[in-house]
C-alpha positions as MATLAB code, in Angstrom:
seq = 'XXXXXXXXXXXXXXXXXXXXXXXXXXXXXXXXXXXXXXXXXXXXXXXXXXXXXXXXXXXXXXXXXXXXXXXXXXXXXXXXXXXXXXXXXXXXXXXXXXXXXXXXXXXXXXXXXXXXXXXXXXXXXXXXXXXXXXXXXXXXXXXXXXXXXXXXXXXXXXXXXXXXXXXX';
ca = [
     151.313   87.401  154.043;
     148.860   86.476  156.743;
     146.209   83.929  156.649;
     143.473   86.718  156.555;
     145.479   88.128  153.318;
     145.881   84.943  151.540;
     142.019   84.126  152.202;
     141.475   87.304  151.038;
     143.419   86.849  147.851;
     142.201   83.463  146.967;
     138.445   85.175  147.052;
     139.556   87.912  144.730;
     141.402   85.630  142.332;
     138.185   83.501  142.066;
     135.922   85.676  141.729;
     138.352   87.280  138.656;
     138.493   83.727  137.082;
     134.940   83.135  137.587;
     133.644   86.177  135.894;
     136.157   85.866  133.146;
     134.306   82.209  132.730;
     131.036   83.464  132.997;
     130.905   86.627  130.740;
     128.851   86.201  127.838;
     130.109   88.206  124.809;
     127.904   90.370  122.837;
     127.506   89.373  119.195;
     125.966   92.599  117.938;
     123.385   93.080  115.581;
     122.040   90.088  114.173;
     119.206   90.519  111.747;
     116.482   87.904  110.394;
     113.695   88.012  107.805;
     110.514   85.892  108.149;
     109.866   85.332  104.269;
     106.310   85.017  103.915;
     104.485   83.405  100.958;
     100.720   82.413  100.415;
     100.228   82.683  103.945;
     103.019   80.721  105.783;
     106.465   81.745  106.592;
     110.063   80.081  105.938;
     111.883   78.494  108.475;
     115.228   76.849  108.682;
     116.979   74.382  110.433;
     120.536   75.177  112.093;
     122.963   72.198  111.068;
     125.119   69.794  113.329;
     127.913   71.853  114.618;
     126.618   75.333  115.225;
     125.564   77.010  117.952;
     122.027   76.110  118.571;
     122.196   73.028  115.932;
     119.358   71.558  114.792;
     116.676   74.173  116.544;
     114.359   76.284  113.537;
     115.645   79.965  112.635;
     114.358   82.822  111.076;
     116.895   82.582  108.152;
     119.436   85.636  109.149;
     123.199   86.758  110.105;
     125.455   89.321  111.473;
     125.324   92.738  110.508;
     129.192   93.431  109.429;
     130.963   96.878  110.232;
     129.609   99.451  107.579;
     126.233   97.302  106.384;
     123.025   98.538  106.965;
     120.300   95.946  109.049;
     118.467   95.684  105.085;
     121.945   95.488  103.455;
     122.701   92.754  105.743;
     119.737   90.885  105.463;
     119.817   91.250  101.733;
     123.537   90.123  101.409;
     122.856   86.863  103.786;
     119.297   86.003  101.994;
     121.091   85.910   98.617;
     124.352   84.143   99.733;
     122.311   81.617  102.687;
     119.028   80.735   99.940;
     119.755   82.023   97.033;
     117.197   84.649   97.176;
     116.750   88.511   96.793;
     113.834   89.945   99.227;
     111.579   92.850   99.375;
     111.254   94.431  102.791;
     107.556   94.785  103.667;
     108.507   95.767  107.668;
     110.855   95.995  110.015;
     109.473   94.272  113.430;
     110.305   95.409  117.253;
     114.327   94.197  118.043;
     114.393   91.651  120.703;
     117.641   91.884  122.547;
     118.633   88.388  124.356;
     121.186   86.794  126.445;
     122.081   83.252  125.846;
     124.691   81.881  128.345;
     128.099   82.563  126.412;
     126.678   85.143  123.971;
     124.425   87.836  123.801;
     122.555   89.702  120.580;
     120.512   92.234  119.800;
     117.981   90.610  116.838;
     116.563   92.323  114.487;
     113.694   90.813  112.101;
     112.023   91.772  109.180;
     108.735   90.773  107.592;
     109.883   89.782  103.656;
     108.670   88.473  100.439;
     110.740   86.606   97.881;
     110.986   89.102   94.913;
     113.125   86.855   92.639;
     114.678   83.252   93.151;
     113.759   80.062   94.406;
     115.258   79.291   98.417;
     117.487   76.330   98.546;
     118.672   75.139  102.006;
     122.430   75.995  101.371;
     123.753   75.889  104.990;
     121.067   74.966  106.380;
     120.042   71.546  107.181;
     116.470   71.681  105.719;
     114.039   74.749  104.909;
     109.836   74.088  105.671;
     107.158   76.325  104.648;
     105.059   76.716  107.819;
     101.837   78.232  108.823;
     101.912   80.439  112.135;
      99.542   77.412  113.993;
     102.043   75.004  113.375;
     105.079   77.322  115.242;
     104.243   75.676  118.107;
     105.755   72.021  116.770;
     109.190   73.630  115.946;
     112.065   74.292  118.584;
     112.546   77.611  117.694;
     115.884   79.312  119.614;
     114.938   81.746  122.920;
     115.462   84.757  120.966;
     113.277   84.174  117.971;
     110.278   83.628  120.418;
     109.695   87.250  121.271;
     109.716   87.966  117.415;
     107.137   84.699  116.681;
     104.675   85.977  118.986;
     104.735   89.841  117.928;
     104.398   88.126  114.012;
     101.366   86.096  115.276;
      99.878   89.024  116.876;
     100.030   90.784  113.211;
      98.688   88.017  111.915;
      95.832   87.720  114.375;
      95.532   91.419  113.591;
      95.265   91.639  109.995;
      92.410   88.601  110.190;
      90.475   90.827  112.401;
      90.352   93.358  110.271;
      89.086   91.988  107.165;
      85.537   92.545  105.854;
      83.126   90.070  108.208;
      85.711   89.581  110.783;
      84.569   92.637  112.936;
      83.260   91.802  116.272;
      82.435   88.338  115.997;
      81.237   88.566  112.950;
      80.823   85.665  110.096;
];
């Protein structure tokens, strides 16, 4: 093999290793509720040892082959806080790319129709309002689906009765 060969194979063989290395792998559907009650929403904290640990979720999983998004969401609400939900709507999907993983998330806007949430695998579970989202280190992919909520929110004040242009 000539030198021109061999440099030629070395580049190919690294650039093979290095994409291997660099691929991210796609996670699939991954759907999340933001439980809303009295005005704020539920958040919770990821624990030690996971990926993104210790950043503030949108309570959520995996969709597994054969589940629906809501049949998902249900089975993960009642197994992660104990809770069963009632779907009030389904918000945009955000897909995102983290460096080793990608996922295509999926939230919905709930309300707790029976049960009480208890952290379970979660480190901790706050009630928040949307002004305080700001003070919680949410993960890159729930901020796309944060700022669409606060938009409804923003929304829905306008259009009550003496909100309208200005008004008191």
């Amino acid at each position: 093999m000539t030198h021109l060969a061999e440099q030629a194979r070395f580049i190919i063989d690294f650039i093979i290793i290095f994409s291997a290395l660099t691929t991210s792998y796609h996670i699939g559907n991954v759907v999340c509720a933001i439980i809303e009650r009295e005005g704020r929403f539920l958040i919770a904290r990821r624990p030690l040892g996971k990926h993104l640990a210790r950043k503030w979720e949108f309570p959520g999983s995996k969709v597994e082959t054969g589940e629906s998004e809501a049949e998902a969401l249900e089975r993960e609400l009642i197994e992660e806080l104990g809770v069963r939900m009632e779907i009030v709507e389904r918000l945009m999907p955000v897909e995102h790319c983290y460096a080793d993983r990608s996922l295509r998330l999926i939230a919905f806007h709930c309300r707790i129709a029976a049960g009480a949430p208890n952290a379970g695998e979660h480190e901790e579970l706050r009630w928040i309002d949307i002004g305080e989202a700001d003070d919680y280190d949410f993960p890159e992919a729930d901020l796309p689906i944060l700022a669409e909520y606060r938009q409804k929110i923003a929304a829905s004040v306008q259009s009550l009765p003496g909100k309208r242009r200005g008004t008191a």
